[in-house]
C-alpha positions in Angstrom: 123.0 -23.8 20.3 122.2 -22.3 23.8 124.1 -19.8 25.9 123.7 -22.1 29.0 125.4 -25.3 27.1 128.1 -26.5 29.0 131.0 -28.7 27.6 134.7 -29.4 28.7 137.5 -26.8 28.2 139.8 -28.5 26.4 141.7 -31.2 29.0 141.8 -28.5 32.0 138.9 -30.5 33.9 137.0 -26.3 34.0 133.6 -26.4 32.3 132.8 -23.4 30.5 129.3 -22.0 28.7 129.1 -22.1 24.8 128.8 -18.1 24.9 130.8 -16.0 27.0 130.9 -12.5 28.2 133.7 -10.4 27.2 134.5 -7.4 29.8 136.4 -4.8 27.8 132.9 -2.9 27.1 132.4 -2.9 30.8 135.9 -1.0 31.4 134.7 1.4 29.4 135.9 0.4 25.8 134.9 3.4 23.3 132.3 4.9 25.5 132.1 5.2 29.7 129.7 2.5 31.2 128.4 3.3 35.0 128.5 0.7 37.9 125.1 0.4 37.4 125.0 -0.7 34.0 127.9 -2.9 34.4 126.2 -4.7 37.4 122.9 -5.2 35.3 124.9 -6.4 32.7 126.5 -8.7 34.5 123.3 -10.0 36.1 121.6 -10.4 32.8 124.1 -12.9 31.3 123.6 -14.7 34.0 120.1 -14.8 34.3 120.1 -16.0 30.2 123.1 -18.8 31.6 126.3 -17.3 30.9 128.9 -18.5 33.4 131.8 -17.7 31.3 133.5 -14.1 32.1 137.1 -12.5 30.4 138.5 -9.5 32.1 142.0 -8.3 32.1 143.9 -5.5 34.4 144.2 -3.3 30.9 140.6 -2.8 30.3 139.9 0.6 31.7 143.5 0.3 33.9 141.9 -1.8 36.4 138.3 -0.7 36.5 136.8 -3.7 34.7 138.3 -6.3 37.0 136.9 -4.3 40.1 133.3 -4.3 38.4 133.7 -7.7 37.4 134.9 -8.4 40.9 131.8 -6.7 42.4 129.2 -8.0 39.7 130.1 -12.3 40.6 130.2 -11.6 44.1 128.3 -13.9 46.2 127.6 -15.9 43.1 128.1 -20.1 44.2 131.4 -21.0 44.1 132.8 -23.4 41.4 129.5 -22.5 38.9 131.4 -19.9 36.9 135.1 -19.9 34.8 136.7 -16.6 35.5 139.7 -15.5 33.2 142.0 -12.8 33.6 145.7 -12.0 31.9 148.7 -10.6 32.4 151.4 -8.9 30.7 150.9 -5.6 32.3 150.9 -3.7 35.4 148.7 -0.8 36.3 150.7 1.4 38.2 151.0 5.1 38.9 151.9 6.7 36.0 152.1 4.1 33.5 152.5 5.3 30.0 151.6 2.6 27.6 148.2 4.0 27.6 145.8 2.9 25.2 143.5 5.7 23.8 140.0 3.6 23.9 139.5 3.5 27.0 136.8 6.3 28.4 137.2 8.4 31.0 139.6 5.6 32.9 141.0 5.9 36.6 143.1 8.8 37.3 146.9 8.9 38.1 147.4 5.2 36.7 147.9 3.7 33.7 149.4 0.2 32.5 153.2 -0.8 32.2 154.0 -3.9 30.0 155.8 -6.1 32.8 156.0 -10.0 31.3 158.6 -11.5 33.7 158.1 -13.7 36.4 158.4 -11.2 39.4 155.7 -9.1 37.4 153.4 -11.6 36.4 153.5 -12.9 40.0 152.7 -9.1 41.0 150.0 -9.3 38.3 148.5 -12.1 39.8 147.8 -11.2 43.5 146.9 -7.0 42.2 144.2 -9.0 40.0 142.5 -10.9 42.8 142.4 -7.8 45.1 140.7 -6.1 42.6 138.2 -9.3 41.6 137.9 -9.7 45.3 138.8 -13.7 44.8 141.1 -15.7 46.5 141.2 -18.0 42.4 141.6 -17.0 39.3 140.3 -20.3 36.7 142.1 -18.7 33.5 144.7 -17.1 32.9 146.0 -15.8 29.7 149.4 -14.3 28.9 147.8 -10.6 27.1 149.2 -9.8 24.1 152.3 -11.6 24.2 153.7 -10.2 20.8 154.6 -7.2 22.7 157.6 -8.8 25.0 158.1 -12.0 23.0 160.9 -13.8 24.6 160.2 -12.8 28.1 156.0 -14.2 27.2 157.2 -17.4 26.4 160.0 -18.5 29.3 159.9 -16.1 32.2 155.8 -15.4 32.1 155.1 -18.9 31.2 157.5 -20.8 33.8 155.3 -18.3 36.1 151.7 -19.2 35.2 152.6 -22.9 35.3 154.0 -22.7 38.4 150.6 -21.2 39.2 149.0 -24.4 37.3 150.5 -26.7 39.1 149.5 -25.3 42.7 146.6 -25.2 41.7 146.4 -21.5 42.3 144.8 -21.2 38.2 143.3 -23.7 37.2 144.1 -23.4 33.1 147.0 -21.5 31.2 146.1 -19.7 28.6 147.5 -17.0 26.0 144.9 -14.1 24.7 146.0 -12.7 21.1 145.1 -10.8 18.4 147.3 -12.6 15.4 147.4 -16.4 15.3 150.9 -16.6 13.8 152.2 -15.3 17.5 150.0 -17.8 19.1 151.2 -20.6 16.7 154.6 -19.7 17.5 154.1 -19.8 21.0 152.5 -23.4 20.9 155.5 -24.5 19.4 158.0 -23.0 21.3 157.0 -22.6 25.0 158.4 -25.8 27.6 156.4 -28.6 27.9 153.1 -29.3 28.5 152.5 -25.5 27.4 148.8 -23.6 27.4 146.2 -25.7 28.1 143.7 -23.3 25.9 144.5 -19.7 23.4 141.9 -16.9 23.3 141.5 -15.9 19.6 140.4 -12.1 18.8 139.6 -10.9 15.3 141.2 -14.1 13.8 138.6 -16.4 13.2 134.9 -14.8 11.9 133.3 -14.5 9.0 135.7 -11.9 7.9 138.7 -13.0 8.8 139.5 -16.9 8.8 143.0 -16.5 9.7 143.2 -18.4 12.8 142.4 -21.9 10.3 145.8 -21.6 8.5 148.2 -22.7 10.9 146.5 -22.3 14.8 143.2 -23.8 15.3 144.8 -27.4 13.3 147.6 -27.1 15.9 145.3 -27.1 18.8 143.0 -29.5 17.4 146.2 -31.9 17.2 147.2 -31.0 20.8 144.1 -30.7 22.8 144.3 -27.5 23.3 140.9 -25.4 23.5 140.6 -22.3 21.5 137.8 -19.4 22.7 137.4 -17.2 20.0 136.4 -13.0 20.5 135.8 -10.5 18.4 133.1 -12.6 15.8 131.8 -9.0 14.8 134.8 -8.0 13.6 134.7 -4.7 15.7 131.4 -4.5 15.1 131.0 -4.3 11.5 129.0 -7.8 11.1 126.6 -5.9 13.4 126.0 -2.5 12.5 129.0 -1.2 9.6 127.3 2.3 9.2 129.9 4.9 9.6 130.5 6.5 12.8 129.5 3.2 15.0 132.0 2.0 17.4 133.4 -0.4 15.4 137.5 0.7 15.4 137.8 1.7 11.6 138.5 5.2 10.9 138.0 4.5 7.4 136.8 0.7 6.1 139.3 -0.6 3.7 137.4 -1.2 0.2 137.8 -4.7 0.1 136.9 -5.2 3.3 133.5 -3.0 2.7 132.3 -5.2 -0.1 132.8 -8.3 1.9 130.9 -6.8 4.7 128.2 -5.8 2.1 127.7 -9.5 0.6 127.4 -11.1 3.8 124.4 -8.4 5.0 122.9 -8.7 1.3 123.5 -12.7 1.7 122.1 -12.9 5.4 119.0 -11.0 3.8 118.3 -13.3 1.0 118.2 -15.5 3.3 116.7 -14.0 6.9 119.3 -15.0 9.0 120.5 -11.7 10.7 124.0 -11.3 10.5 125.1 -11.4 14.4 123.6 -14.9 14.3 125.5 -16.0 11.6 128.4 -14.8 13.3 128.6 -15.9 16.4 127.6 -19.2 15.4 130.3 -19.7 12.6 133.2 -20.4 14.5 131.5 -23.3 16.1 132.0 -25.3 12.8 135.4 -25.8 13.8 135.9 -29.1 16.5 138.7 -26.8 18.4 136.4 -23.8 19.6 134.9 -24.6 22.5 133.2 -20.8 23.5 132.3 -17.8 21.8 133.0 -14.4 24.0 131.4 -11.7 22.9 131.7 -8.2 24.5 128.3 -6.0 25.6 127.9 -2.9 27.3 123.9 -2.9 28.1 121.8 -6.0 29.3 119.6 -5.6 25.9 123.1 -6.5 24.2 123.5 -9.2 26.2 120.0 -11.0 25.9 120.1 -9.9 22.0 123.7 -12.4 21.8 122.2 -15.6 23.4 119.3 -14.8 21.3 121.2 -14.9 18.3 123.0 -17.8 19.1 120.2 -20.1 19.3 118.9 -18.4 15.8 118.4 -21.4 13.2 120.7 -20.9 10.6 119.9 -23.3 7.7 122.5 -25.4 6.0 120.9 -23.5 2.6 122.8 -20.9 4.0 126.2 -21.7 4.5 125.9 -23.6 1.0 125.2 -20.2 -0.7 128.3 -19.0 0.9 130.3 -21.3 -0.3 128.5 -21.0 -3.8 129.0 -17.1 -3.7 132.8 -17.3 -2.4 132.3 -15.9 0.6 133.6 -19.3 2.6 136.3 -21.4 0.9 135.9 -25.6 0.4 137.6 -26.5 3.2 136.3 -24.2 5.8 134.3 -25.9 8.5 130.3 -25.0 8.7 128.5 -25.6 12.2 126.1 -28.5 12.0 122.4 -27.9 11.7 
C-alpha cells in the first residue's frame, strides 16, 4: 500500500491519501517543535504524497493550526483534505489546559464551548489561523466531554456548515468508540459523514470492531483511524519514550512484547505491521499518524508499503494475538 493512494472518503465526494499526517506533534505534543521543523515536516509528507492533514485549535492552543496554516500555503487548491475540530475555544485565560503540550502560547488556553454560537466562533477563529477561506473536515473533538450539547446544538451547527457547502464533510474525532457509537445512533438525520478513531482500533487495542466500525460499515460512513502505535509503544516501548504511560500496565507489556518477539520471528518491523493492520477492515479508509521530524515522516510511508506476508498475520492468529473474526489486510 502507498502513501500517495487515493480512494473516496466514504460518500462525501473529498478524496483523501491512504496515510495521513497527524498535527498534534507539530503543536508541540510532549516536546517543543520549531517553525522550522514543522515546515520541513510538512513539506516532506508531501513530497512522499501525503495530501491528508488533521489539526485541531487544542493542539498547542492554536499553534498547530497556524503552522499548519503556513506549511499548505500556496499548495494547489482542491489537491489536499484539510480537517480541523471543534469543541473548544482558545481564549485568554482558558483553564481546561492540558499538560502535554510544550512550551504553548502565552496568556491563552482552551475553553470547552460545544454550542452552536461557539462552534460557529470555532469555525471562522480556525480559518484565520489556517489562513483559508474552507475547511474539508470537520470533526466535533472529543465530544464525550459536553455530550448533549455535541450531539444537537454542535451538530445542527456543522451541518448547517455542510449543507452550504462551507465544510465539505462532518465528522466526530474520539478517543472511545462507545461515545462515537452512541453518537451515530443518536444525532438527527443524515448525521457524520465520517468518525476519526484514536487508540481504538490497533494492534493493541481492537475496540473500535465491537460495536463502531460494523455500524459505519452499514451506514457508509468512513472511519480514519489515529493512534496505530498505541502512543508509541508498537514503536519504541522502552521506558522513558514519549509514549503517555507513566507506568505500562503488565498485561499490556506482555502484549506489546509478543508482537515485537512475533514481528522478529518474522522480519516485519512492528510500525509496518501497525499501520497497515487497520486497513483489513472495509470501513477505514486512511491511517493518520502523527510525526515531529521529516525522517518520521518518510520512515511512515516507508513502512506502509513494507510487505507483510499473510505467514504473518496467520501466526498471530495461531499465537492469540488476533481473534477469528478480526479482519487481516490483503496481501
Amino acid at each position: 500500500m502507498r502513501a500517495d493512494e487515493a480512494v473516496p472518503l466514504g460518500r462525501t465526494g473529498l478524496r483523501v491519501t491512504r496515510l495521513g499526517l497527524g498535527l498534534a506533534s507539530l503543536g508541540g505534543l510532549f516536546a517543543p517543535v520549531s517553525d522550522r521543523d514543522a515546515a520541513l515536516t510538512v513539506d516532506r509528507a508531501w513530497d512522499v504524497g501525503v495530501r491528508l492533514f488533521d489539526t485541531a485549535p487544542v493542539y498547542g492552543y492554536g499553534r498547530s493550526e497556524r503552522r499548519a496554516g503556513a506549511a499548505l500555503a500556496g499548495r494547489p487548491a482542491g489537491q489536499y483534505t484539510l480537517c480541523t475540530k471543534v469543541g473548544r475555544l482558545i481564549v485568554p485565560g482558558g483553564t481546561d489546559t492540558q499538560p502535554f503540550w510544550a512550551d504553548p502560547p502565552p496568556g491563552v488556553g482552551p475553553r470547552r464551548d460545544y454550542s452552536y454560537a461557539g462552534v460557529m466562533r470555532s469555525v471562522e477563529d480556525s480559518l484565520e489561523r489556517l489562513g483559508l477561506d474552507r475547511i474539508d473536515v470537520l470533526h466535533v473533538h472529543d465530544p464525550d466531554e459536553d455530550f448533549p450539547a455535541a450531539v444537537s446544538d454542535a451538530y445542527r451547527a456543522l451541518a448547517e456548515l455542510r449543507a452550504r457547502r462551507a465544510v465539505g464533510a462532518v465528522s466526530i474525532g474520539v478517543n472511545h468508540a462507545p461515545v462515537a457509537a452512541r453518537y451515530l445512533r443518536e444525532v438527527a438525520a443524515p448525521g457524520p459523514d465520517c468518525v476519526m478513531l484514536a487508540g481504538r482500533y490497533n494492534l493493541l487495542d481492537r475496540s473500535g470492531l465491537d460495536e463502531l466500525l460494523p455500524l459505519c460499515a452499514a451506514r457508509g460512513v468512513a472511519v480514519m483511524v489515529a493512534g496505530v502505535y498505541q502512543s508509541g509503544l508498537l514503536a519504541d516501548p522502552r521506558p522513558g519514550m514519549p509514549h503517555g504511560y507513566s507506568t505500562v500496565p503488565e498485561a499490556l507489556a506482555g502484549r506489546v512484547a509478543a508482537w515485537h518477539a512475533l514481528c522478529r520471528d518474522h522480519g516485519v518491523p512492528p510500525t509496518a505491521a501497525a499501520v497497515q493492520f487497520p486497513f483489513g477492515h472495509a470501513a477505514v479508509t486512511s491511517v493518520v499518524v502523527g510525526a515531529r521530524t521529516p525522517d518520521e515522516v518518510e520512515d511512515t510511508a516507508r513502512m506502509l508499503a513494507h510487505p507483510v506476508p499473510p505467514a504473518f498475520w496467520a501466526a498471530a492468529r495461531a499465537a492469540g494475538l488476533l481473534p477469528p473474526g478480526v479482519p487481516v489486510p490483503a496481501s
